[in-house]
Structure formats: structure tokens, C-alpha cells
C-alpha positions in Angstrom: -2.0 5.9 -21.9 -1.1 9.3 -20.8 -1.7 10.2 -17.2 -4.2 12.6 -17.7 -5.9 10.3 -19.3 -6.5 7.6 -17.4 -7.1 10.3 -14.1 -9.4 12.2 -15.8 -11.1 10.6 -19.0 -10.5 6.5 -19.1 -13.9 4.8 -18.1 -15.9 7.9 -17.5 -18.6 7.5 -20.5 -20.3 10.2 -19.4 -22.9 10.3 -21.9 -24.5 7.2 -20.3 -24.9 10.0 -17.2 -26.4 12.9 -18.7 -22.6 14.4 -19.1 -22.5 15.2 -15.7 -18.3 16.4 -15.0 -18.4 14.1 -11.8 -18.9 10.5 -12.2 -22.0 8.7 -10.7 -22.8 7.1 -7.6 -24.7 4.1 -8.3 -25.6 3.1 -5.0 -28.0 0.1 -5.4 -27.1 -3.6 -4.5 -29.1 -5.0 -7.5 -29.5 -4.9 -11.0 -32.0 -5.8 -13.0 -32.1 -8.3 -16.2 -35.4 -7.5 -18.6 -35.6 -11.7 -19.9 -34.6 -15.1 -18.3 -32.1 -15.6 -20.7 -30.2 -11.7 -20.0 -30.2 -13.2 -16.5 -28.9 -16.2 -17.4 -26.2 -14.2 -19.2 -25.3 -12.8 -16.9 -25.0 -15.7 -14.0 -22.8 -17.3 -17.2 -20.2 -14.2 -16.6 -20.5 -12.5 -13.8 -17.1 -11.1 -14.3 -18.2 -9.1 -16.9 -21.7 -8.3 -15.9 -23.2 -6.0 -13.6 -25.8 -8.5 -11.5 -25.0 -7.8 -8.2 -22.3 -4.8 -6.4 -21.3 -7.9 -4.7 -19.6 -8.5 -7.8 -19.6 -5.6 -9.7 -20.7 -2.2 -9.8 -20.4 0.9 -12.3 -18.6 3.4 -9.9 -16.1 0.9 -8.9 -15.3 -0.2 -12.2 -14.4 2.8 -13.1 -12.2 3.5 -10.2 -10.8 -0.1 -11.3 -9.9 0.8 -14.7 -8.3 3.4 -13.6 -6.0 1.7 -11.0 -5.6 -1.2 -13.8 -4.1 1.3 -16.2 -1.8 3.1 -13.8 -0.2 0.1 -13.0 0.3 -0.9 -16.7 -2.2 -3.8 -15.6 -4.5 -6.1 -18.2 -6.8 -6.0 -14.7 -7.9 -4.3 -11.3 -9.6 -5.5 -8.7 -11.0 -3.5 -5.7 -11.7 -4.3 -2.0 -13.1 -2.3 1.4 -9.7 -2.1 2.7 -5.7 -2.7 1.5 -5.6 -5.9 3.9 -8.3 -7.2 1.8 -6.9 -7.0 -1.1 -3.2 -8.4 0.5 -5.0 -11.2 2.1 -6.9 -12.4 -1.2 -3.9 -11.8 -3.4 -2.2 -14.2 -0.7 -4.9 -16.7 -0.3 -5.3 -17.0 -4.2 -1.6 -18.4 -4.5 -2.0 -20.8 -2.0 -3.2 -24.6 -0.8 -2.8 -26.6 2.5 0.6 -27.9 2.5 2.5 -24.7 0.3 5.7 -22.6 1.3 5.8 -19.0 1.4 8.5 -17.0 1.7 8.0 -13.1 3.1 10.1 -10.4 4.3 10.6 -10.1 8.0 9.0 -6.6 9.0 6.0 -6.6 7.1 2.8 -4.5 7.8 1.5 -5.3 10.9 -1.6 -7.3 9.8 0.1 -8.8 6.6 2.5 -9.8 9.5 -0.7 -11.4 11.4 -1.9 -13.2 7.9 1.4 -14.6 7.4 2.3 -16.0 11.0 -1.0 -16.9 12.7 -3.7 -16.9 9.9 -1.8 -18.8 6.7 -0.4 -21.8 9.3 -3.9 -22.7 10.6 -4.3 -23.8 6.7 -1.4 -25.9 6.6 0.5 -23.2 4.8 4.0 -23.0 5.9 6.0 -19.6 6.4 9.3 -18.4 6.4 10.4 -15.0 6.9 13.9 -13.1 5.5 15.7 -10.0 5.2 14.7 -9.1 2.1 17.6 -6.8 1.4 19.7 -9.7 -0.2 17.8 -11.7 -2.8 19.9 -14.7 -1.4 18.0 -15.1 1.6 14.8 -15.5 -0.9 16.7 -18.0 -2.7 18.1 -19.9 0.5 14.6 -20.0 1.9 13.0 -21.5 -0.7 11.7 -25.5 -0.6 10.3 -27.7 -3.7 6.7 -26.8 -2.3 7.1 -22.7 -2.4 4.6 -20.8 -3.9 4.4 -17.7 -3.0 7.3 -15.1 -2.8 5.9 -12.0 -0.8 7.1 -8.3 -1.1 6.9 -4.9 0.1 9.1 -2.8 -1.0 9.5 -0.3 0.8 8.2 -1.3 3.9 6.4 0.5 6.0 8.1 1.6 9.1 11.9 1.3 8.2 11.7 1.1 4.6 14.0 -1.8 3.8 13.5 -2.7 0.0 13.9 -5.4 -2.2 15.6 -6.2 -5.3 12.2 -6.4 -7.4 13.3 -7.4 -11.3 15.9 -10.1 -9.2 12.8 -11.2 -6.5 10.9 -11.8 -9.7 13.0 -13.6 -12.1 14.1 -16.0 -9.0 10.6 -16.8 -8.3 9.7 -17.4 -12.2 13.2 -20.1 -12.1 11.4 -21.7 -9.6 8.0 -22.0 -11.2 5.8 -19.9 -8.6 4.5 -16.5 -7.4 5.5 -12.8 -6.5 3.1 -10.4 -5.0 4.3 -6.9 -3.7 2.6 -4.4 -2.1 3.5 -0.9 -3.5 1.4 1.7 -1.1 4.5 3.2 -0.1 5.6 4.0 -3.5 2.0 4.6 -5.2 1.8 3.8 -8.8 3.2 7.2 -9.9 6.5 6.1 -8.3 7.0 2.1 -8.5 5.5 -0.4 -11.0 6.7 -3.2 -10.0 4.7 -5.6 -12.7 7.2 -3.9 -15.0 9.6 -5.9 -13.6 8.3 -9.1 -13.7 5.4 -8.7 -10.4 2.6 -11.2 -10.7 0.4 -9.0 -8.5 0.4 -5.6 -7.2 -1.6 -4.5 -4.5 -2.8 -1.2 -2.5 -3.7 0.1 0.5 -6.0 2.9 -1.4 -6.9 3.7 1.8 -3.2 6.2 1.9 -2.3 8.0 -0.9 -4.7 7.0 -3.8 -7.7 8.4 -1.3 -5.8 11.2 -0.4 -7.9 12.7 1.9 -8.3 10.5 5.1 -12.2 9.5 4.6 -12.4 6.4 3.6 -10.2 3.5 3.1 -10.0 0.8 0.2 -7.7 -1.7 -1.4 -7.0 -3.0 -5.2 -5.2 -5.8 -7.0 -3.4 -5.5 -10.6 -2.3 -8.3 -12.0 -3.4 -10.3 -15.4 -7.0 -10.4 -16.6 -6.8 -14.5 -16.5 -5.5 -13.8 -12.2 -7.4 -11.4 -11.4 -10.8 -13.5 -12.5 -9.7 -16.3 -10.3 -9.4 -14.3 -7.8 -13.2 -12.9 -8.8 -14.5 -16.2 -8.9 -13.0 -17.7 -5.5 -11.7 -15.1 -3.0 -13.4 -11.8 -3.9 -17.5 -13.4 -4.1 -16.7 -15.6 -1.3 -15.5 -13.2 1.4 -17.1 -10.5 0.1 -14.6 -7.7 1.3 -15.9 -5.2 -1.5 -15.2 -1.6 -2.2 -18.7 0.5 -1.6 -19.8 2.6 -5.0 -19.7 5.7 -2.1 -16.1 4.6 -1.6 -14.8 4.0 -5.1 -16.1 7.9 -5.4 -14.3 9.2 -3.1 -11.1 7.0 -4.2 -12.4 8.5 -7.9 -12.2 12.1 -6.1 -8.5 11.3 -5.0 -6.8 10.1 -8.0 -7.7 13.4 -10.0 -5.2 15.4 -8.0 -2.8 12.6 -7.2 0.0 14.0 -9.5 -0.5 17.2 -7.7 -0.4 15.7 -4.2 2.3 13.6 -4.5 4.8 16.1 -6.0 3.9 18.4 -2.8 4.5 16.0 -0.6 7.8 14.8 -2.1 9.1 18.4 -2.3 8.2 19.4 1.2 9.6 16.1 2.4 13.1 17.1 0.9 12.9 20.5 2.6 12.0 19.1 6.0 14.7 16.0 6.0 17.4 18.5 4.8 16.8 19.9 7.8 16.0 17.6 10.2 19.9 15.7 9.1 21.9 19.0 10.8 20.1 18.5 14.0 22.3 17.1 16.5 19.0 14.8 18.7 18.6 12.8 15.6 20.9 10.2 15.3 19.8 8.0 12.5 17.5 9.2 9.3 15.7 6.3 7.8 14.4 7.6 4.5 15.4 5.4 1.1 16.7 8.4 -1.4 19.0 9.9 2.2 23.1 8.6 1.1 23.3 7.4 4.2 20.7 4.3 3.4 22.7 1.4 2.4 19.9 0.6 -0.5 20.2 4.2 -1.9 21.2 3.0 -5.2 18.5 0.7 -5.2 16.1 3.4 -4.3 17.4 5.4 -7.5 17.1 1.6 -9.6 13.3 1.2 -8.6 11.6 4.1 -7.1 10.9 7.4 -9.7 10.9 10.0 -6.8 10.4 9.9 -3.2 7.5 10.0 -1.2 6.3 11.3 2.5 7.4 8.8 5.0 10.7 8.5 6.7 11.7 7.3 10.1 14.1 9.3 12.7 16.0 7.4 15.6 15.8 10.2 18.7 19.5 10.4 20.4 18.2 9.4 23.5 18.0 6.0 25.3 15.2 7.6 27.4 11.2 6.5 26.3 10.2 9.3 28.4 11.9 12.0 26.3 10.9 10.3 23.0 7.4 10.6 24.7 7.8 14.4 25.4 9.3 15.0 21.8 6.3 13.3 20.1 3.8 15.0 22.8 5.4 18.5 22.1 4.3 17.7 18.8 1.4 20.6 17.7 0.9 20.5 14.1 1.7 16.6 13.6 -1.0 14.4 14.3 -0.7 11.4 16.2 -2.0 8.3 14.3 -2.1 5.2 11.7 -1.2 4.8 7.9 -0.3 7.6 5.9 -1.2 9.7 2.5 -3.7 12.3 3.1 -3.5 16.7 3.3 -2.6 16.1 7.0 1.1 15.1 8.9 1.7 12.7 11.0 3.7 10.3 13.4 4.0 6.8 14.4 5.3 6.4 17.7 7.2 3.1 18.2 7.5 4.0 21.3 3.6 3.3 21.5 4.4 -0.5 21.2 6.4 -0.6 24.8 3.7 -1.4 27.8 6.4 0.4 30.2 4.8 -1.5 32.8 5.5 -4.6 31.6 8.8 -4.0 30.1 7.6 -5.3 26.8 10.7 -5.0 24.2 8.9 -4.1 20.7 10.5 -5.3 17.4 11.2 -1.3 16.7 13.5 0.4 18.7 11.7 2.9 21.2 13.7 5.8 19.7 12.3 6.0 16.3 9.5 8.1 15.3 8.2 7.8 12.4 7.0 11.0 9.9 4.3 11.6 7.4 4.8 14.7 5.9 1.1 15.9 4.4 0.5 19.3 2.3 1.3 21.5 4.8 4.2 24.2 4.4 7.5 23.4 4.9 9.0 26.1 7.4 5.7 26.0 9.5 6.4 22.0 9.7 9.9 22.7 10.6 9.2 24.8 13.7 7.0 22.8 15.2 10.0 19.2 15.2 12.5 22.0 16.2 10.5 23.5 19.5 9.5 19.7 20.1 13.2 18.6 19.9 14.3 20.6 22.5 12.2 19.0 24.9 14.8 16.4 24.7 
């Protein structure tokens, strides 16, 4: 299907809506069956029926579809927030007694579900630098069953090997999930190199506009209805027909969005490397990153996140740098019309001397739709507070 398709035109019948241009919100928690045996239908194959937004609802089909067909996936499912979705992908691998197998600096909550959640279950983990394929292969046991990705990650951007990640796990007879909101599907599909399931934090780029948050799965029709049927109506940690409208709003000017982004991104990095405060520019398409072929392999163009290391073994001018800040705002995640920055600095409890996993020295960037020269001024007056 062509992109302008499935942004614009896949799913939306829009004579069932009176040919309204933007879809429906059909905001009810029930639907109606005329006859016993229509319900009865229905409670045969929920999957496929609209009986409850529980289960499934119009708007967020569509919105399904959609992220179904840009990942080149037979199936979507869609949940109230991207650690939904990652922690029912994960769950829907697994038993008491299995072996996963995860890269060490994952998002901070898939880090939580894999180290304090999964071994309450019995579920065994092991964690690896995910830059070699080796360590995957050197970790695994005769009970493994889930090989977890995220590529790039979300802080650092270390990647892995995806296709080789894949065909290892498929040798060995069990799973890959990868989580690809870094990337977003116009950049990375990893089940086009052998993924089981991908998943998304729609909550970053796919929503686009920081007002609501969401997550999906893509994977095969026959694992995405076991996940329906176990994980997604038991927990119940569904996307709202509201949100699926908004995340409807986003995609139509994704394409747009993302190649602003990625341009101004160039611009600013470009010159943020001649500036003698930074020491270290952790960014997957800079020549300096030991993965940059890699990044070339898997990766279609870049996106708006990279990490600097300040020149400074000082927290309290890494603190004035990213207070000097003006047109940056401080916070979480990524993706939307606004730029930002992550502190790792803001994981030190100075009075405690905590030691964070992250080196106090890195900030990192979100670069959002905002110019590039006016973005550029503001990190060169805020530099100089070093």
C-alpha cells in the first residue's frame, strides 16, 4: 500500500458516517445486538465483532489498521499507553519457569517489567549488551523464550543487529519482540527482518502533538488474537475511541513531521560537533558511533533524539547548562511540535551521592518543529554557562 493510503484513505469508510472528511468518534462502551443469536455471534468472535470497546471499537480499529499496514503487519493491536502494549507483548510469550533474554539499558519501565515484575512469575531474566549478537547467543538456556529488543534505545541509542537477533532466536525455536518508537514505522520495520512483534509507544511520534498517549502491537493475525483473547480483555489497558482520534489526527501529517524533524536535527548536531563543551555526541547516523554502519543497514533516515556528554565533571554546571535552557523544555518521552531534554543529571539525589546508571554529564535532546538557527542560539548562550 502506498503511504498516502493507508494515512489518509485505508479503514476510513466514510460513507457509513455521512462522508464526513474527519473520522468518527464513537464514544459509547456498548453495542447493541438486534436477536439472541447476533449476540451470540458475536460472544463466538469477539475478535472480530464490535460488543464491547473493551474489546473493540470503530475509531480504534481504524487507527489499528492503519498502524497494522505501516508496519507491513497481517495485525494491530492498541493499548492506553506504549508500556501496555510492551508489557502484554512480553507477558504473551511467557510461563512460570521461562528465560528471557533483554538488552541491558532498556526503557525505564520495560527495565521495571523485566527485573522486578517478570521474576515474581517465576520468569527468569538475563540482561546483555545488545551490540554483539553473541552475547544473545551466549545467554541463551534450553528454556528461553523470549528474546527482547529495542533498537535504538532510548537514552544512548545502542542498537541491535535485528535480521541476526531474529534468525538466532528462530534456530532456537522461540520469540523476538522489539520496540521501534525511536525509529517510528516510517524509518524501521523490523518484522521485515524476521520480528515476531513490534510495538509502540504512540504516545511519541505517531501522536505527534503531546495530548494523549497510546501503545500498539503488530505482529501476525494468529499472535495478535492470542494476545486479544488472554492479555488485552484481561487487563483491560485499552486505547479510548477519544484517543485513537487524536492518534488518527497524528498519523496524517506524520511524513511531514518526521522529515522536519530529521532535517533540523542534522542542522543542529552539525553544529553542536564544532563546539568545544561537548565532548561526546551520541546520535546513531554521527561517524563517530561505532554502530554507524548498522544505523545505515536498519534505519531509513534519522530521527530527533541524540544524547551529548557536557565536558565537565561538575553536576552543578550540567545543571546551569540545562537551566539556561529557554526554548527546550524540560521533560519525558519524545515526538511532539515541542523540544526537549532529559537530564541524566536528574537521576543523582546529590544528597545522597546516588551514582545513576547514566553518566551525570549527558543530556539528552529532542529536537521538535521549531527552526533550526533559533534552536541553535538558545544550546550556544546556555553552553557558555559552563
Amino acid at each position: 500500500m502506498e503511504l498516502s493510503y493507508i494515512l489518509n484513505e485505508l479503514g476510513e469508510d466514510r460513507e457509513l458516517y455521512y462522508n464526513a472528511v474527519a473520522p468518527p468518534i464513537l464514544q459509547t462502551s456498548n453495542f447493541a445486538s438486534k436477536t439472541v443469536d447476533d449476540m451470540r455471534c458475536m460472544l463466538l468472535n469477539e475478535a472480530e465483532s464490535y460488543l464491547y470497546t473493551r474489546g473493540n471499537n470503530p475509531t480504534v480499529t481504524m487507527f489499528e489498521k492503519k498502524m497494522a499496514a505501516l508496519e507491513g503487519a497481517e495485525h494491530a493491536i492498541a493499548f492506553g499507553s506504549g508500556i501496555a502494549a510492551v508489557s502484554a507483548a512480553v507477558l504473551s510469550q511467557l510461563k512460570a519457569s521461562d528465560h528471557v533474554v533483554c538488552i541491558e539499558k532498556p526503557y525505564g519501565w520495560t527495565n521495571v517489567l523485566m527485573n522486578r515484575f517478570l521474576p515474581r512469575f517465576g520468569v527468569e531474566v538475563t540482561m546483555v549488551d545488545g551490540t554483539d549478537t553473541e552475547n544473545y547467543r551466549k545467554a541463551m538456556r534450553p528454556n528461553t523464550r523470549l528474546l527482547y529488543m529495542e533498537s535504538p534505545n532510548s537514552f544512548t541509542f545502542e542498537q541491535q543487529d535485528i535480521a541476526a537477533v531474529a534468525a538466532l532466536a528462530k534456530a532456537h525455536g522461540c520469540s523476538t519482540i522489539i520496540d521501534n518508537s525511536f525509529a517510528s514505522p516510517l524509518n524501521q520495520n523490523p518484522l521485515q527482518m524476521g520480528v515476531d512483534l513490534v510495538v509502540h509507544s504512540c504516545t511519541k511520534y505517531i501522536g505527534g502533538h503531546s495530548d494523549t498517549m497510546g501503545g500498539v502491537i503488530c505482529g501476525s493475525r494468529d499472535l495478535i488474537n492470542k494476545i486479544f483473547e488472554r492479555e488485552f480483555m484481561t487487563l483491560g489497558a485499552i486505547l479510548s475511541p477519544h484517543d485513537a482520534w487524536l492518534l488518527l489526527r497524528g498519523l496524517r501529517t506524520l511524513p511531514v513531521r518526521m522529515e522536519r524533524v530529521a532535517e533540523t536535527t542534522r542542522k543542529v548536531i552539525a553544529w553542536i560537533e564544532k563546539q568545544e563543551q561537548v565532548e561526546k555526541i551520541y546520535y546513531p547516523f554521527h561517524p563517530s558511533n561505532p554502530q554507524y554502519e548498522l544505523a545505515k543497514k536498519q534505519l531509513r533516515n534519522n530521527t530527533g533524539q541524540f544524547t551529548i556528554a557536557l565536558k565537565t565533571n561538575d553536576i552543578g554546571k550540567v545543571e546551569n547548562f540545562c537551566n539556561s535552557l529557554q526554548h527546550f523544555l524540560m521533560a519525558a518521552s519524545w515526538g511532539g511540535h515541542e523540544s526537549l531534554i532529559y537530564p541524566a543529571a536528574a537521576y543523582y539525589d546529590k544528597s545522597s551521592n546516588y551514582k545513576g546508571k547514566l553518566d551525570f554529564n549527558l543530556v539528552r535532546f529532542y529536537i521538535g518543529l521549531e527552526d533550526a538557527d533559533y534552536l541553535i542560539k538558545d544550546i550556544e548562550q546556555a553552553l557558555k554557562q559552563l
